[in-house]
ZAMARGU-4260 file (C-alpha; in steps of 0.2 Angstrom, whole numbers, plus 5000, padded with zeros to 4 digits):
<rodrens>
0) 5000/5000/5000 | 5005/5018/4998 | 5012/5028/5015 | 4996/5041/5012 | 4995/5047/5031
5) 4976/5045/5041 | 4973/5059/5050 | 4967/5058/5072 | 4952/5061/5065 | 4951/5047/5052
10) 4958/5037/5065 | 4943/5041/5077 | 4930/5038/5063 | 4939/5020/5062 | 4939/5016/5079
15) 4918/5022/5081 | 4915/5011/5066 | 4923/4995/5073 | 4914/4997/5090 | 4900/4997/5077
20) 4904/4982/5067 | 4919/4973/5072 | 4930/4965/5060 | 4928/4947/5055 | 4943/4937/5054
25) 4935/4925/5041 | 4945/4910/5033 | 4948/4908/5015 | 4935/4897/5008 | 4922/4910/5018
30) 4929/4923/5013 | 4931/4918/4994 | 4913/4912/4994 | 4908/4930/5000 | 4917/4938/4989
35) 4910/4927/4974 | 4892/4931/4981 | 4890/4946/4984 | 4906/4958/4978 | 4902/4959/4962
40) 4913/4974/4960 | 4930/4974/4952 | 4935/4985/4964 | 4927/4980/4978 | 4928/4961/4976
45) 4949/4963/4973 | 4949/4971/4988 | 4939/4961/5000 | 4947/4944/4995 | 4963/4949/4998
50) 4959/4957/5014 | 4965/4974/5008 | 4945/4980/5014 | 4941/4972/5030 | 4924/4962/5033
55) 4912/4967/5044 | 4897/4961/5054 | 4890/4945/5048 | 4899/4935/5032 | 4880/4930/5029
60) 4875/4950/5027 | 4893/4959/5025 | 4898/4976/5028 | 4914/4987/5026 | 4917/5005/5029
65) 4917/5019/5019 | 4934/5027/5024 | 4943/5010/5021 | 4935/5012/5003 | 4941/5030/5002
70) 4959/5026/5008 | 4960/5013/4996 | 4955/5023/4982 | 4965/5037/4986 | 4981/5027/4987
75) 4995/5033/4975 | 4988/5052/4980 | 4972/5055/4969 | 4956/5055/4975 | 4946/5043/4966
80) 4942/5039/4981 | 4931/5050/4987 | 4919/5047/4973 | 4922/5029/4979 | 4912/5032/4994
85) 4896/5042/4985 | 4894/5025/4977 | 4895/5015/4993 | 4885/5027/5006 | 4872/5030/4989
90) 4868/5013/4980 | 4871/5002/4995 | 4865/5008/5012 | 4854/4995/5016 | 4856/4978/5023
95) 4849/4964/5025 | 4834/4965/5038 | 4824/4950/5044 | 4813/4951/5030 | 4830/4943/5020
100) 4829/4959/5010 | 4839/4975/5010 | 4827/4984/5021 | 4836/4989/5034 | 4850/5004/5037
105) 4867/5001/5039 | 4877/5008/5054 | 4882/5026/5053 | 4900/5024/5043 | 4897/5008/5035
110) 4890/5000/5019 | 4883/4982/5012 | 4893/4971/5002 | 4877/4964/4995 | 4879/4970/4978
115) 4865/4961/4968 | 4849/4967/4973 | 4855/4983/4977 | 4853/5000/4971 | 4867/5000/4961
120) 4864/4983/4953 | 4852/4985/4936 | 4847/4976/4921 | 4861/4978/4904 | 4875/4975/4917
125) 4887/4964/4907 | 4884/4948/4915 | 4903/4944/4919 | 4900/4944/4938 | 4884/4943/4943
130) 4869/4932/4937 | 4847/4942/4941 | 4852/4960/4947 | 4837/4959/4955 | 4844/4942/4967
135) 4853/4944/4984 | 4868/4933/4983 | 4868/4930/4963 | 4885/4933/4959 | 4894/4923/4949
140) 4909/4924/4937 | 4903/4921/4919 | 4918/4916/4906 | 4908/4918/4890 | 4902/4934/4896
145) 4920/4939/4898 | 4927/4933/4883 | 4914/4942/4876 | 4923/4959/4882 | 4941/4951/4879
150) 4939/4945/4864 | 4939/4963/4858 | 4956/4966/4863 | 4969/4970/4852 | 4989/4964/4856
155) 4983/4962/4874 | 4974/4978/4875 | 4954/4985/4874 | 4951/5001/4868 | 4936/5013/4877
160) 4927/5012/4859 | 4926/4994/4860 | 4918/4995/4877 | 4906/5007/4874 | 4902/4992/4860
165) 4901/4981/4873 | 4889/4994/4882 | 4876/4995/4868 | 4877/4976/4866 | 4874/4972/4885
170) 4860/4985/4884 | 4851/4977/4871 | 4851/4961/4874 | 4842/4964/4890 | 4824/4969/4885
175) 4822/4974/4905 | 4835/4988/4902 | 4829/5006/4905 | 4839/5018/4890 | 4838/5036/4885
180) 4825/5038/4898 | 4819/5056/4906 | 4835/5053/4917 | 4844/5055/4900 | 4837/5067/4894
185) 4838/5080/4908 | 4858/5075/4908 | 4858/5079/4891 | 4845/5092/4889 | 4841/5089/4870
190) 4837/5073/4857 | 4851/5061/4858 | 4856/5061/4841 | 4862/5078/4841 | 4873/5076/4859
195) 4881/5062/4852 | 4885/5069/4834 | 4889/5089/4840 | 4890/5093/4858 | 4900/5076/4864
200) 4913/5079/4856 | 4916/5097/4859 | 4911/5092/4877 | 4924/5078/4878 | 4936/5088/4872
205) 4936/5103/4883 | 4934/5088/4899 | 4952/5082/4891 | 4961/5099/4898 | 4955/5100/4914
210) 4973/5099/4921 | 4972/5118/4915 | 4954/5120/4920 | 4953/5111/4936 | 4942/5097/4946
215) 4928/5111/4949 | 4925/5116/4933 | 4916/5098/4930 | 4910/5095/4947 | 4893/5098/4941
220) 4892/5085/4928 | 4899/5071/4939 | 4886/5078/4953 | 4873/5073/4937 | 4880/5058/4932
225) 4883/5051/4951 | 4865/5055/4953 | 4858/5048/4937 | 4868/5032/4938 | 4854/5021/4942
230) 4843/5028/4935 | 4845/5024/4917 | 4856/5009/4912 | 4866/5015/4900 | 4873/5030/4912
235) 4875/5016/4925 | 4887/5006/4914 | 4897/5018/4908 | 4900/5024/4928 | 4904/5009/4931
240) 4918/5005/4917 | 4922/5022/4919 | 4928/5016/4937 | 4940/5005/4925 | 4946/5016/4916
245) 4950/5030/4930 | 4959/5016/4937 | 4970/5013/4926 | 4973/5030/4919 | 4990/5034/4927
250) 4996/5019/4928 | 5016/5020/4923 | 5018/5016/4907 | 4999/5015/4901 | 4996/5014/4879
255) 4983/5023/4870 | 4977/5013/4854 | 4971/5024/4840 | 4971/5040/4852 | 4961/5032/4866
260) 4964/5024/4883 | 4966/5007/4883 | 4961/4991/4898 | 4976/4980/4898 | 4968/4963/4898
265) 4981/4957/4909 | 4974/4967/4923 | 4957/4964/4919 | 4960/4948/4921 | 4969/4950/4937
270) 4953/4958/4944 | 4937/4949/4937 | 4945/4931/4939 | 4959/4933/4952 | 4951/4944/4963
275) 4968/4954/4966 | 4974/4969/4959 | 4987/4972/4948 | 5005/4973/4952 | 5011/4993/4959
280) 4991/4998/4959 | 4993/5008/4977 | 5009/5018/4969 | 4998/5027/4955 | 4985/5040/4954
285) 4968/5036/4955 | 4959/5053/4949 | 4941/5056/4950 | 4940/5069/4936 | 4947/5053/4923
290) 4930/5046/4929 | 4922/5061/4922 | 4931/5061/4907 | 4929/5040/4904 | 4911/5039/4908
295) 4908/5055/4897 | 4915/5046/4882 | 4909/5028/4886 | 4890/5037/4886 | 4894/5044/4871
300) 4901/5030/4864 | 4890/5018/4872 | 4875/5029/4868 | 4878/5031/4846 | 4882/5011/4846
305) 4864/5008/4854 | 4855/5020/4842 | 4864/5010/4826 | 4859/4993/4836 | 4839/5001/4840
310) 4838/5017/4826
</rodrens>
């Protein structure tokens, strides 16, 4: 891990939490089984089975805390992290109650580690880690669905066109998912068509020099796009591979393929199969405006590839 320093009062916030929900110490096989469950995350599930973000509570209704997520994602001294925990403290702060549905609130600090059947969990997901997104516990890891993504890749390496492709392809072949809804439409504020052919590009482009802009000049659109996430599929995937690509933006020695950023297959690998992260991962920077800038193109992307699958 990265030497990135907790503050007494992060400290403090640890401490209160445990009192709340003490750390399990769970043995392989449990723990693998949770983390094939319910972690459906490539993210979270990397970082639970190799004890990286502690188990909490019960391994039957798991939690974790939010600042070990934020720690985590802010290792290497971005702050990727911080978006980390809009998603945990948003899309899953329920557990379950005894009704054996997410019904009741997690403890102050906290957040469940049952994925599927969650908030955050929706139809035209790409089916590489979890099986009904409307079932507790249906994880699973699919390997056709993720050669289906691989098989894309190029001398080891997956452009962000070819996943916004695999997007519109997920999103179709799901007839329960919910596209280009109103949620869309406020986000983009005129027919689709003409975001995807006119103001994308012009609005991707001026997301590319944020270094001379600065992380507050997009703030609003990721304030959209965090709040909009679950509410229409097609926003929700491309957050979610945004994550990905965020990820892996700065990591040393990362290739572009015709001018875009790339997922090195490797690494994927690493993370859907063998539940670890990649080699170094804690000694980069892990940015949330990348997420901005990923997830606005993946939408794009994702979005015009849909429109020539449905016209």
């Amino acid at each position: 891990m990265s030497d990135n320093k907790i503050t007494v009062g992060e400290r403090q916030n640890i401490s209160s939490i445990s009192a709340a929900a003490a750390i399990l110490e769970l043995g392989e096989p449990v723990r693998r089984a949770m983390v094939e469950t319910k972690a459906t995350c490539p993210f979270i599930g990397p970082a639970a089975a190799t004890g990286l973000l502690p188990i909490r509570q019960d391994a039957n209704n798991p939690l974790a805390a939010i600042e070990d997520v934020r720690m985590l994602g802010n290792s290497g001294g971005g702050d990727l992290g911080d978006l980390l925990t809009i998603f945990a403290s948003g899309n899953h702060a329920f557990m379950r109650g005894d009704s054996g549905k997410l019904d009741r609130p997690v403890p102050e600090g906290l957040f469940s580690l049952e994925l599927p059947g969650s908030q955050g969990s929706h139809p035209g997901h790409s089916g590489i880690l979890q099986g009904d997104p409307s079932v507790l516990a249906s994880d699973r890891f699919s390997r056709d669905d993720f050669e289906r993504l691989i098989s894309r890749a190029r001398v080891g390496l997956i452009k962000r066109s070819d996943v916004a492709h695999f997007i519109a392809e997920n999103l179709h072949r799901d007839p329960k998912a919910k596209v280009f809804g109103p949620g869309v439409a406020r986000l983009l504020a005129r027919d689709l068509n003409a975001f995807v052919s006119d103001i994308g590009p012009a609005l991707l482009k001026q997301i590319g020099h944020v270094d001379q802009q600065g992380p507050a000049a997009h703030r609003e659109l990721e304030e959209k796009l965090t709040r909009l996430l679950a509410e229409d599929n097609l926003i929700g995937s491309a957050g979610e591979f945004g994550l990905l690509f965020a990820f892996f933006a700065n990591q040393p020695g990362a290739l572009q393929v015709d001018g875009q950023p790339t997922l090195p297959i490797a690494d994927i690998n690493a993370m859907f199969v063998e539940k670890r992260f990649p080699n170094g991962w804690d000694g980069w920077k892990k940015r949330r405006v990348d997420w901005v800038a990923n997830t606005t193109a993946l939408l794009i992307g994702a979005g015009t590839a849909y429109l020539s699958i449905n016209p």
